[in-house]
Residue frames relative to the residue before (quaternion, step in Angstrom):
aa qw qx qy qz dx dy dz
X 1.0000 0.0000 0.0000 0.0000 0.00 0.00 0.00
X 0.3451 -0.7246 0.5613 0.2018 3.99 -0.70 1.03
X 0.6501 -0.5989 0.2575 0.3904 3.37 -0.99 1.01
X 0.4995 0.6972 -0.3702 0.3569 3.68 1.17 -0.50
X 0.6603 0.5034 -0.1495 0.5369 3.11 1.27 -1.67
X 0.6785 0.4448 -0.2997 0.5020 3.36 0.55 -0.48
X 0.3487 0.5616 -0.4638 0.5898 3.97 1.25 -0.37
X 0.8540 0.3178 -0.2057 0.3569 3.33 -0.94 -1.57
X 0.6625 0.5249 -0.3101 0.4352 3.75 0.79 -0.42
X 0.7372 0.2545 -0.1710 0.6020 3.59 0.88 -0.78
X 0.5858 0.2885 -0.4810 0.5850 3.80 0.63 0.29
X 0.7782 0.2164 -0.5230 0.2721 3.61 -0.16 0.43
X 0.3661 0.5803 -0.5534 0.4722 3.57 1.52 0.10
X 0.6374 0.5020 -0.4537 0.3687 3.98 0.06 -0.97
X 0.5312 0.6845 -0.2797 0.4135 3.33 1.49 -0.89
X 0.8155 0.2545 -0.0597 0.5164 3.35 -0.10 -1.95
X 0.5963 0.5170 -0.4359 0.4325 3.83 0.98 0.77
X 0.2327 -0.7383 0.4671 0.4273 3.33 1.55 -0.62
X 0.3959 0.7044 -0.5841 0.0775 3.43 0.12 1.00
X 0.6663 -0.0934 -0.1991 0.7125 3.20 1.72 0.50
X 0.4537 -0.6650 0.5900 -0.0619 2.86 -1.88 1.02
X 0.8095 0.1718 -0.2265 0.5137 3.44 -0.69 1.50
X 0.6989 -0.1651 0.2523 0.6486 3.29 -0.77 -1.12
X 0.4489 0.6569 -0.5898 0.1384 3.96 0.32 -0.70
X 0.7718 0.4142 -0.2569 0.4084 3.51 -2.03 -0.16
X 0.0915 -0.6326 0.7682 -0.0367 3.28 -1.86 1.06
X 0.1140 -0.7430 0.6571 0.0564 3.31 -1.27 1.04
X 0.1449 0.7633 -0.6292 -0.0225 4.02 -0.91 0.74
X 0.1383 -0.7186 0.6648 0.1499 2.76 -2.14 0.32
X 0.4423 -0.7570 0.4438 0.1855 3.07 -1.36 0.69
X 0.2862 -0.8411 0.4014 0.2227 3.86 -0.11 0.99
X 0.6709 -0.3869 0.3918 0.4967 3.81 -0.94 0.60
X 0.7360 0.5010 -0.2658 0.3696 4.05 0.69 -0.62
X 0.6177 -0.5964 0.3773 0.3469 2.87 1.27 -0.64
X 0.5312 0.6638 -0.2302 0.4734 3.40 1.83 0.01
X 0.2247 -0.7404 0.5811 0.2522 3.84 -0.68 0.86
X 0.2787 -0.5907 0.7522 0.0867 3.24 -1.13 0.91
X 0.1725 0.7716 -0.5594 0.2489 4.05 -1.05 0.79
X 0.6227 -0.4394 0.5074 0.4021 3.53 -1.53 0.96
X 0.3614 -0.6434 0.6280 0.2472 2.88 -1.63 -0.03
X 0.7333 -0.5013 0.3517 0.2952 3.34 -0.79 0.04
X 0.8265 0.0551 -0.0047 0.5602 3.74 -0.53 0.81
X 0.5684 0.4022 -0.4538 0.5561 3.98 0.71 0.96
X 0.7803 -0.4296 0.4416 0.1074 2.88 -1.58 1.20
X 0.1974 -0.8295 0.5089 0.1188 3.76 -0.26 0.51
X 0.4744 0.4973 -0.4509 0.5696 3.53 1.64 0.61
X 0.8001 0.2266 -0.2037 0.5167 3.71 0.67 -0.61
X 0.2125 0.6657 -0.6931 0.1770 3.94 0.69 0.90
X 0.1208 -0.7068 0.6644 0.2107 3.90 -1.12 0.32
X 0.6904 -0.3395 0.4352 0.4677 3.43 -1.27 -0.36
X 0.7219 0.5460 -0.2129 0.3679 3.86 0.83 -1.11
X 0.6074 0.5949 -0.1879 0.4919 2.92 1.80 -1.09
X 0.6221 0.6976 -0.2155 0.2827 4.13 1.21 -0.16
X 0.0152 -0.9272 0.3022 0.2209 3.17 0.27 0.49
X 0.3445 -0.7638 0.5003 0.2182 3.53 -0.73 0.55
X 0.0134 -0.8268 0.5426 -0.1478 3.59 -0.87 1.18
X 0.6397 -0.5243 0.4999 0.2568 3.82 -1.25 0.51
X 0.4219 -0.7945 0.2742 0.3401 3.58 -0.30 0.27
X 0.4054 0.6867 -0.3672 0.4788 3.24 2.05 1.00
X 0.7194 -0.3904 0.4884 0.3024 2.83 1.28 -0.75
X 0.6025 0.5933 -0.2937 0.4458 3.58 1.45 -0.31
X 0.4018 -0.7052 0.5464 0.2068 3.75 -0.71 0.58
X 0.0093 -0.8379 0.5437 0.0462 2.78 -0.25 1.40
X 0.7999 0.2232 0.0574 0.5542 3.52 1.24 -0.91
X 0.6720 0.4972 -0.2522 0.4874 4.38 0.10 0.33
X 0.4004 -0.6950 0.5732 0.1677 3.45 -1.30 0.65
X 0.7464 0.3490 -0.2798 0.4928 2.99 1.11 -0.68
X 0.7117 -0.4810 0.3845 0.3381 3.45 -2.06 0.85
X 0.4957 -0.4876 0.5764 0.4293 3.92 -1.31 1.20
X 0.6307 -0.4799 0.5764 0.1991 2.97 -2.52 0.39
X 0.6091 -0.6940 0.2972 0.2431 3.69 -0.53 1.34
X 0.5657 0.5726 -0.2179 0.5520 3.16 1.72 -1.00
X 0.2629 0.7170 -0.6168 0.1906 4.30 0.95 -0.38
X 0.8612 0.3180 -0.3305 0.2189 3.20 0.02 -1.45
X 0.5150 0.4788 -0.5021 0.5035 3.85 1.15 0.40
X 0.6095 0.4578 -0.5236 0.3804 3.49 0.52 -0.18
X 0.7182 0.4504 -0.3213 0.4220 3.47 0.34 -1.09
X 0.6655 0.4519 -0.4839 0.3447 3.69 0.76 -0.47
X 0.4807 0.7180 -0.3481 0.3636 3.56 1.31 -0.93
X 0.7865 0.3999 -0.1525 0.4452 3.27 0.81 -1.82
X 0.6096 0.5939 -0.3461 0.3948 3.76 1.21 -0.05
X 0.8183 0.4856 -0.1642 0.2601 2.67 1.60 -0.95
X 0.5342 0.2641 -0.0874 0.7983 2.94 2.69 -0.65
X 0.4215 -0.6147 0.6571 0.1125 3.02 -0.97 2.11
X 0.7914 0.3434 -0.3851 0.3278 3.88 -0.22 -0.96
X 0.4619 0.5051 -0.5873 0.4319 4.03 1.17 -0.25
X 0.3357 -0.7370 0.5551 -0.1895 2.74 -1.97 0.63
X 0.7479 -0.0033 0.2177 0.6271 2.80 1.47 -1.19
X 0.0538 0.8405 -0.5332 0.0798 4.00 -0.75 1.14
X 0.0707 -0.7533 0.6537 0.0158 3.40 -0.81 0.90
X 0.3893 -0.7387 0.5494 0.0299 3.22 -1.07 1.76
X 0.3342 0.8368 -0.4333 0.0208 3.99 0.07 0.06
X 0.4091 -0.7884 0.3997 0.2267 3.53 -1.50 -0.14
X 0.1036 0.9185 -0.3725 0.0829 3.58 1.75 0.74
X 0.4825 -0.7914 0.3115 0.2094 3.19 -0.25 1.94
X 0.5727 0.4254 -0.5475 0.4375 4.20 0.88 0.34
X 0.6202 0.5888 -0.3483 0.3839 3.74 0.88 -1.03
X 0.6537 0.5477 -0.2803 0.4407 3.09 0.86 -2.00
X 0.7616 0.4416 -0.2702 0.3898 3.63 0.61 -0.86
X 0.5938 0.4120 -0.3843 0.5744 3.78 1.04 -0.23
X 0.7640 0.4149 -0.3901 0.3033 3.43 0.82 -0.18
X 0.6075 0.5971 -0.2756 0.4456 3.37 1.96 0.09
X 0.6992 0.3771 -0.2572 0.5503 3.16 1.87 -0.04
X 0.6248 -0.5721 0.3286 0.4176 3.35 1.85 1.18
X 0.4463 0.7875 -0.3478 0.2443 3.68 0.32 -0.07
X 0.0991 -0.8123 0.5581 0.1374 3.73 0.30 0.04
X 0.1259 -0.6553 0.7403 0.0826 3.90 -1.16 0.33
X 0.2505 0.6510 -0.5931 0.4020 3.41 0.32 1.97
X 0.3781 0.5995 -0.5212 0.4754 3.86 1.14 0.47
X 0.3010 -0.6314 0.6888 0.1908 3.52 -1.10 0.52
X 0.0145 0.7494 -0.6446 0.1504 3.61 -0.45 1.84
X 0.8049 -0.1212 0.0281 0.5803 3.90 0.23 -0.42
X 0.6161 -0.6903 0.3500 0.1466 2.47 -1.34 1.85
X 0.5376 0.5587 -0.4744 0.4170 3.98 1.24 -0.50
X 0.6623 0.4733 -0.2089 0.5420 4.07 0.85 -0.95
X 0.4591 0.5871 -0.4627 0.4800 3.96 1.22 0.16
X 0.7071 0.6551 -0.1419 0.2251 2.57 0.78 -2.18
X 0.7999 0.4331 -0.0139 0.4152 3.07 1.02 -1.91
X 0.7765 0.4578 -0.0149 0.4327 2.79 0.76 -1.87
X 0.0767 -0.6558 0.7146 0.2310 3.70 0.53 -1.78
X 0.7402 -0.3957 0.2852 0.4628 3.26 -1.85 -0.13
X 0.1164 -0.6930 0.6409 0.3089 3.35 -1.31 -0.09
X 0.4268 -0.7809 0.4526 0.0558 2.82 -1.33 1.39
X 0.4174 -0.6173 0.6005 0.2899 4.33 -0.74 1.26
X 0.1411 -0.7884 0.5901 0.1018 3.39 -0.83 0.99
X 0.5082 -0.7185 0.2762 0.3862 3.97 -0.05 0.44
X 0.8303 -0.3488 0.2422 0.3610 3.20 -1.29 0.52
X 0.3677 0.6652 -0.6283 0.1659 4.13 -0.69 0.66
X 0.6091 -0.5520 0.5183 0.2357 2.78 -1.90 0.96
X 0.5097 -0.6409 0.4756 0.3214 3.28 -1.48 1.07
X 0.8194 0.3877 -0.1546 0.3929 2.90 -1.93 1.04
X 0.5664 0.6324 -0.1922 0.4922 3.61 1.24 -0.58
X 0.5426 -0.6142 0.4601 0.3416 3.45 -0.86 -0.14
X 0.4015 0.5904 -0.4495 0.5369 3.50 1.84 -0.69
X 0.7246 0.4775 -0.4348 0.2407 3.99 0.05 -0.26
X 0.6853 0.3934 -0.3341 0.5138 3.40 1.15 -0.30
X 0.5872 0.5279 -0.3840 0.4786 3.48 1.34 -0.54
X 0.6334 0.4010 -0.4215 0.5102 4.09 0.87 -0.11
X 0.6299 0.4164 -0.3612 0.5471 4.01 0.75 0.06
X 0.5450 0.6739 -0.4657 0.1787 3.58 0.49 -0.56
X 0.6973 0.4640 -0.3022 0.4551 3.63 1.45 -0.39
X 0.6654 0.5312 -0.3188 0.4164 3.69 1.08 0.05
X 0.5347 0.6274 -0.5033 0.2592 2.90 1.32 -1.81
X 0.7157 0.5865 -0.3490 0.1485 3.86 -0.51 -1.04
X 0.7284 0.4386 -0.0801 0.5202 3.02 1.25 -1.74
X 0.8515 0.3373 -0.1207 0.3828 3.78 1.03 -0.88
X 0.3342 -0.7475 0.5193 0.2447 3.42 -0.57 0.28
X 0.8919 -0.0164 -0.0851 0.4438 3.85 1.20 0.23
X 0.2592 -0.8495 0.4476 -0.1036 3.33 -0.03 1.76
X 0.3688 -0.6787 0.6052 0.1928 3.31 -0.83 1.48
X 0.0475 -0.7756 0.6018 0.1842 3.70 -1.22 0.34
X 0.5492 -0.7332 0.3060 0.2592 3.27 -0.90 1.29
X 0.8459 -0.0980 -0.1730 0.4949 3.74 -0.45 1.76
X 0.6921 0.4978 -0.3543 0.3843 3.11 1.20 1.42
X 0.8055 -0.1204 0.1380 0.5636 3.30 0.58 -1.14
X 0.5530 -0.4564 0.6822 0.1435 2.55 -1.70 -1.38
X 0.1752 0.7637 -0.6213 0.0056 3.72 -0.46 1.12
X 0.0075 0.7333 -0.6685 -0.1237 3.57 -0.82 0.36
X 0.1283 0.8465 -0.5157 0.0318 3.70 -1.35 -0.06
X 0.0360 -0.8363 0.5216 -0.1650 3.49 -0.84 1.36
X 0.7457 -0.3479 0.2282 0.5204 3.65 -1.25 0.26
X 0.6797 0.1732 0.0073 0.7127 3.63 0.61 -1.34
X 0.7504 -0.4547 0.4677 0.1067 2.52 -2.40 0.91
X 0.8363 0.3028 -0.2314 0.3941 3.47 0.95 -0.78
X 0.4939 0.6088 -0.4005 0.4743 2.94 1.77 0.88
X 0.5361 0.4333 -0.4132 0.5950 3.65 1.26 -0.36
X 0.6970 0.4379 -0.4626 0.3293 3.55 0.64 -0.88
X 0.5100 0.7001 -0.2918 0.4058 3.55 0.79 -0.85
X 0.5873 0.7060 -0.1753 0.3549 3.50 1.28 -1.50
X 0.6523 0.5305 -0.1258 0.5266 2.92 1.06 -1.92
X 0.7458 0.3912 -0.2947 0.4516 3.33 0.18 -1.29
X 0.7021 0.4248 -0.4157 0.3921 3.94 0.49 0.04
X 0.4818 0.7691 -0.2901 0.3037 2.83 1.46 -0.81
X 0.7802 0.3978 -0.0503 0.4801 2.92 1.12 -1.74
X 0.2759 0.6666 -0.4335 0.5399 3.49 1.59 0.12
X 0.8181 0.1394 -0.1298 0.5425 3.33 -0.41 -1.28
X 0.6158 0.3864 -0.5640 0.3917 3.26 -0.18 0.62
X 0.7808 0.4991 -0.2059 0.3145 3.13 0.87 -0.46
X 0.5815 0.4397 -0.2611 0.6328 2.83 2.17 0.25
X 0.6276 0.5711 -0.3528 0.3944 3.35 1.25 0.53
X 0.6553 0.4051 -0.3601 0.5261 2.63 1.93 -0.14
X 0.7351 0.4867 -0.3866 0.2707 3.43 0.57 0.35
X 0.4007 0.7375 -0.2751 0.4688 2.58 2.37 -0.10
X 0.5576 0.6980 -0.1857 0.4092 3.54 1.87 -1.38
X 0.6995 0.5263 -0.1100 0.4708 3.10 1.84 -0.95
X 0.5779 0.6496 -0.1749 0.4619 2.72 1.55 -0.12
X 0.4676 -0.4276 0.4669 0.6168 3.25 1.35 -0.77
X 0.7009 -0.4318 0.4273 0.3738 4.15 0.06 0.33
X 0.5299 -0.6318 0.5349 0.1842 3.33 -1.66 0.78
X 0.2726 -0.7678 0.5344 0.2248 3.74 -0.42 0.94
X 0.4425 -0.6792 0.5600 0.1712 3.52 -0.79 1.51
X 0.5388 -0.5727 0.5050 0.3559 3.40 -1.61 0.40
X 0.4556 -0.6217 0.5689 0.2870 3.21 -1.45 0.16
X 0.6157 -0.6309 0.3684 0.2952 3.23 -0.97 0.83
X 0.6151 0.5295 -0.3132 0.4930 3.55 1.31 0.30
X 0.6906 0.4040 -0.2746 0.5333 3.25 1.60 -0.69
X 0.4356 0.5186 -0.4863 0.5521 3.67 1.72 0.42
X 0.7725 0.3559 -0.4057 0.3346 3.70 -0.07 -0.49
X 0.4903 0.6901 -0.4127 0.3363 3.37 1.32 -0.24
X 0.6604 0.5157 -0.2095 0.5040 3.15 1.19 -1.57
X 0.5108 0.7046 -0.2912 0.3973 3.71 0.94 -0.82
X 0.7907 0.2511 -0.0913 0.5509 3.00 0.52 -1.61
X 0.6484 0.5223 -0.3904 0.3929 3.67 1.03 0.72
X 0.4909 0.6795 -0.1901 0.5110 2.76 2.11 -0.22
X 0.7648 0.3244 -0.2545 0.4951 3.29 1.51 -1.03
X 0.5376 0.5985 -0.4005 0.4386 3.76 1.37 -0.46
């Protein structure tokens, strides 16, 4: 599948999962050249086509698309400056995350050991206006260490070598978030112990 195809496939799964709704969410990739391949701006992520992608420089230049880049570019491109090995970023708004991330909340507790493994903490990145430079400047402390950053009263970024690893990302993301909040309802989520972190650790390094 060519990275285009793979656009239109994971931006309409992000779709038919409801991890965002309407126009919401930006999906890119990054090409062996150095080119971002990316939604476009103000289209529906059930009906992205291949035609419908635009292809750009990693400033920001049109190289290839009729339609208008995705408002969010300038977190992609900082992301992708900042981690040579990412590849690939999916921007969404998945209504357990989106919602710890509107009530400020980070999901940086070590609760199950499969989301240790993978994931580590995710980290609440602070408040910035969409589109703005305040959006890479509120990620600039994670981008390195994490692989998926809550943003404060918006979304969700996740991102990995391949697309169907950031996409994947999201979708766990919102798992555990979505079992923390019903877990919350429960009486709270019981944190590991600092023995049952080094276990995992040392399973991490073997």
């Amino acid at each position: 599948m060519g990275l285009k195809s793979q656009l239109v496939h994971f931006s309409r799964l992000c779709y038919a999962n409801k991890l965002v709704a309407a126009t919401d969410g930006n999906l890119s990739v990054k090409t062996p050249k150095n080119f971002i391949l990316m939604t476009p701006s103000g289209l529906c992520k059930g009906k992205v086509k291949e035609t419908d992608i635009v292809k750009s420089d990693i400033n920001g230049k049109i190289v290839k698309g009729k339609k208008r880049l995705s408002t969010e570019f300038k977190l992609h491109s900082f992301i992708y400056k900042s981690r040579k090995d990412i590849n690939a970023i999916v921007h969404t708004h998945p209504k357990f995350a989106a919602a710890f991330a509107v009530a400020g909340i980070a999901l940086d507790k070590a609760v199950m050991p499969e989301v240790f493994l993978k994931i580590g903490s995710i980290p609440l990145a602070k408040y910035a206006t969409p589109s703005t430079d305040e959006v890479p400047d509120s990620v600039s402390n994670y981008v390195k260490d994490h692989s998926a950053i809550l943003l404060a009263n918006h979304g969700l970024v996740t991102f990995a070598k391949t697309l169907e690893e950031a996409y994947y990302l999201t979708e766990k993301v919102e798992q555990y978030a979505e079992i923390l909040f019903y877990a919350r309802m429960l009486g709270g989520e019981k944190v590991l112990t600092k023995v049952q972190i080094n276990k995992l650790k040392n399973l991490k390094l073997n």
